[in-house]
C-alpha positions in Angstrom: 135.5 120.5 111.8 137.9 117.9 110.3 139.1 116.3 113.3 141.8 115.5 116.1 143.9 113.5 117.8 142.6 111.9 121.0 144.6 111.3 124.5 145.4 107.9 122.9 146.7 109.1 119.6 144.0 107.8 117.9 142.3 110.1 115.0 138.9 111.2 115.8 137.1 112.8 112.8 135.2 115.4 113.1 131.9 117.3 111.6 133.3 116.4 108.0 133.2 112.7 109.0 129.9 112.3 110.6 130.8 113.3 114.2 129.1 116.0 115.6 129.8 115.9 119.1 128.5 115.1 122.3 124.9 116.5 123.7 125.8 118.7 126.3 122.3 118.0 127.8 121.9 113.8 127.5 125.0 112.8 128.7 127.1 109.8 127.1 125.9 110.2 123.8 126.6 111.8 120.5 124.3 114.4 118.3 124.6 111.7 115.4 123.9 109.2 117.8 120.6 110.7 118.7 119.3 111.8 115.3 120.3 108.5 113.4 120.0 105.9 115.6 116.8 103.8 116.2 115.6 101.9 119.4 117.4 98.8 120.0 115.9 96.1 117.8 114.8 98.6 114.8 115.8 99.5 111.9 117.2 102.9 110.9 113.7 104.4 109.6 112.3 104.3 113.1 115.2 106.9 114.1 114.3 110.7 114.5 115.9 111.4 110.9 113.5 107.9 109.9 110.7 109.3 111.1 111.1 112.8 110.0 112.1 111.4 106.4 108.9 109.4 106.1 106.4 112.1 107.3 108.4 114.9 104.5 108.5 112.1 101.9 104.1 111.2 102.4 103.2 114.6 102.9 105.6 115.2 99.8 103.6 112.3 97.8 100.5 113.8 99.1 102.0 117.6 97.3 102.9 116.2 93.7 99.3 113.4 93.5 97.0 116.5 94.6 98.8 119.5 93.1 100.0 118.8 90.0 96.6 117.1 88.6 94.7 119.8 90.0 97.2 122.7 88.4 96.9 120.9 84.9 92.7 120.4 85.2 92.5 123.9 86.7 94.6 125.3 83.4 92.9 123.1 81.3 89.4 124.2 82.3 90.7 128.0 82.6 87.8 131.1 84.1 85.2 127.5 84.3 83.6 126.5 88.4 86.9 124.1 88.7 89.3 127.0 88.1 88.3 129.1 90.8 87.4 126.6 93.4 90.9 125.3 93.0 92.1 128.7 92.9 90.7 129.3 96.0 91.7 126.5 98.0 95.3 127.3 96.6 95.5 130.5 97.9 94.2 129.7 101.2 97.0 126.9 101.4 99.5 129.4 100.6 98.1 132.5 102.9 97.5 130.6 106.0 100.1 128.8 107.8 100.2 125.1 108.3 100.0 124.8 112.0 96.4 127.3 111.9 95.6 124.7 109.5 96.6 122.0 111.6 94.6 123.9 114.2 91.7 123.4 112.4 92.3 119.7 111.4 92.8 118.5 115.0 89.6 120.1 116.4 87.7 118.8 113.3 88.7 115.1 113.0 90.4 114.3 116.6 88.1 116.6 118.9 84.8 117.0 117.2 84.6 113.6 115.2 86.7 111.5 117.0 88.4 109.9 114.0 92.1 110.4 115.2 93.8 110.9 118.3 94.9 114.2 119.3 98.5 112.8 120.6 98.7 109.5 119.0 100.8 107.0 122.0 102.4 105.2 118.8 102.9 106.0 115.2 103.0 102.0 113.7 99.7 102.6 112.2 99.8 104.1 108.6 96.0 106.2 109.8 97.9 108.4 112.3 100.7 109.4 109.7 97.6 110.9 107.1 96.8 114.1 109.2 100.1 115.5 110.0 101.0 114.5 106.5 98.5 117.0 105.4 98.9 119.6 107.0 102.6 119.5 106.5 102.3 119.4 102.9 99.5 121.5 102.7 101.8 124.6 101.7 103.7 122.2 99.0 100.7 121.3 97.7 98.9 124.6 97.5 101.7 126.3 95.8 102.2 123.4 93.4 99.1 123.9 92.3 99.5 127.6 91.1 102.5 127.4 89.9 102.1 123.9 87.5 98.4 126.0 86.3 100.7 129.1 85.3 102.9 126.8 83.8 100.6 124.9 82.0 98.8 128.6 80.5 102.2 129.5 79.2 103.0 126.1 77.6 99.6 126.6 75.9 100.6 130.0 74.1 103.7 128.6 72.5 104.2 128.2 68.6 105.2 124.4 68.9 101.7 123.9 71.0 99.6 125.1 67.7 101.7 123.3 65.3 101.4 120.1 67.2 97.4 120.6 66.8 97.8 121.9 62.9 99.6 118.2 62.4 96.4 116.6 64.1 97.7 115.1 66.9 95.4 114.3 69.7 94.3 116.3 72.7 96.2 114.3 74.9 98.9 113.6 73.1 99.5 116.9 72.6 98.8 117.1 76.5 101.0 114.3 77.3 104.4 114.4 75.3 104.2 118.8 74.2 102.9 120.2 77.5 103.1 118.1 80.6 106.8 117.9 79.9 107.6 121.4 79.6 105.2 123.0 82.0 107.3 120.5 84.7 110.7 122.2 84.3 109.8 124.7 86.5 107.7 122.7 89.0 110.5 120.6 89.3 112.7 123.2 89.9 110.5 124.0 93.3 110.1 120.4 94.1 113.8 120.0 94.5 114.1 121.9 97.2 110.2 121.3 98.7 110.7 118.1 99.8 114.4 119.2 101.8 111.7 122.0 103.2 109.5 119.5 104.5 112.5 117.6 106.1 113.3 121.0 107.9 110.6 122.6 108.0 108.4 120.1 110.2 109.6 121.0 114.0 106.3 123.1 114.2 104.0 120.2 113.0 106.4 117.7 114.9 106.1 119.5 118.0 102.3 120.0 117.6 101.0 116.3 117.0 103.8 115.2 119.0 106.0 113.0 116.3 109.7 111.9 117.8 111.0 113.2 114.5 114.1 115.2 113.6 112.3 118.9 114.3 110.9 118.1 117.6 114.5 117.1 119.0 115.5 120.5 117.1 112.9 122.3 118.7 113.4 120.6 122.4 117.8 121.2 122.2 116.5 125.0 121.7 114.8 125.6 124.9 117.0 123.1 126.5 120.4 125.2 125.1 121.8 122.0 123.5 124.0 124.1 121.4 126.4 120.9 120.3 122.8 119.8 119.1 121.4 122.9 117.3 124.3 123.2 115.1 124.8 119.6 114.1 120.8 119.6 112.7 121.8 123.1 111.4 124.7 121.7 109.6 122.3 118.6 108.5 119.9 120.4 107.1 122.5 122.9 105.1 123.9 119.6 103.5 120.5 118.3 102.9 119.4 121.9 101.0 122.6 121.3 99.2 121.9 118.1 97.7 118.2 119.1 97.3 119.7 122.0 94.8 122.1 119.2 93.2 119.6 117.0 92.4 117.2 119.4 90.9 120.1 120.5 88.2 120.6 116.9 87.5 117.2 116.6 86.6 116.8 119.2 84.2 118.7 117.5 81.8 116.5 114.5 81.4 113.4 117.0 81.0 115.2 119.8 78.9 116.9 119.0 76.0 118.6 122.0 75.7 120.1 121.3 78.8 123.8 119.6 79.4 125.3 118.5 82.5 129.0 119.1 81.3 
């Protein structure tokens, strides 16, 4: 885990340092080696990690510009035609998994209308990045949606809410700087850890559209019994939950006041 001492006495390190072995199946090089390193003449977001990172982090855009707006007009425009459409839609995205839904998208837009490949032969262009974006967000974005409408309904019933309105302040002021801020707390607190979920979460989607990310490598060391591999992506994405849960504590202190990082 730390490290050793080679045939040379030279000190090696070991998990703790960034090594994480050899691949037992592709001989000559390392897990790290294979995860982190791009094609000769890249840079490092073209690696598997690069790859896997950008999808998580669009699909994770995709989550906070669609669900958030559409929590806050849903709560806003409670029991009206908007509410229960986006109800809907939100409880589909959180019943059905993301590959039926991916199922779904592929025969739509790549089989039926044509728009997109099935297997795209390169990702450089941004168009083939949308769908698989999508549907791996899909989930996040659904489930962003309840919660920040729930969140928004509570915020609405608190004493501080009607004595903003007695003073006379504006509807979105009272929106913008009483609401918005407090009903994020606990969409942050899911957020945190969504967009490390999207990171590890993706071999299914990877696999399916066929993206050279981090999951499909995951997914091919598996049947391939690449052990050395499966636990040095396990251990990545441990640390990478980790920091997701650190981050998310740090955070609460610039929305909460009542909150201290000490």
């Amino acid at each position: 885990m730390i490290g050793d001492v080679n045939t040379e006495g030279e000190w090696i390190f070991g998990a703790i340092g960034g090594n994480l072995g050899p691949s037992y199946r592709q001989r000559g090089r390392t897990v790290q080696q294979i995860l982190f390193d791009p094609p000769k003449g890249k840079p490092f977001l073209h690696s598997r990690f690069g790859y896997s990172f950008r999808l998580a982090l669009l699909a994770f855009i995709i989550s906070l510009v669609i669900g958030i707006p559409a929590g806050v007009v849903s709560a806003l425009r409670q029991n009206s035609w908007i509410d229960y459409v986006s109800a809907f839609i939100a409880n589909v995205g959180v019943s059905v998994p993301n590959f039926v839904i991916g199922i779904f998208l592929i025969f739509i837009f790549a089989v039926w209308l044509g728009i997109v490949p099935v297997v795209p032969r390169a990702w450089d262009s941004f168009g083939v990045w949308v769908m698989p974006a999508m549907v791996l967000g899909f989930f996040t974005t659904a489930f962003t949606a309840r919660l920040m409408r729930s969140s928004m309904l509570e915020v609405t019933r608190q004493d501080y809410i009607r004595t903003a309105r007695a003073k006379g302040l504006s509807k979105r002021v009272v929106i913008d700087r009483h609401m918005l801020r407090n009903a994020l707390i606990p969409v942050i607190t899911m957020l945190g850890p969504s967009l490390v979920n999207l990171i590890t979460g993706s071999f299914i989607i990877e696999t399916m559209f066929g993206f050279p990310g981090i999951g499909r490598e995951y997914v091919s060391a598996i049947s391939n019994r690449d052990y050395s591999m499966i636990m040095g992506t396990t251990l990545i994405y441990g640390v990478l939950i980790a920091l997701a849960n650190l981050s998310v504590d740090i955070i609460y202190s610039f929305l909460d006041p009542r909150i201290r990082l000490d």
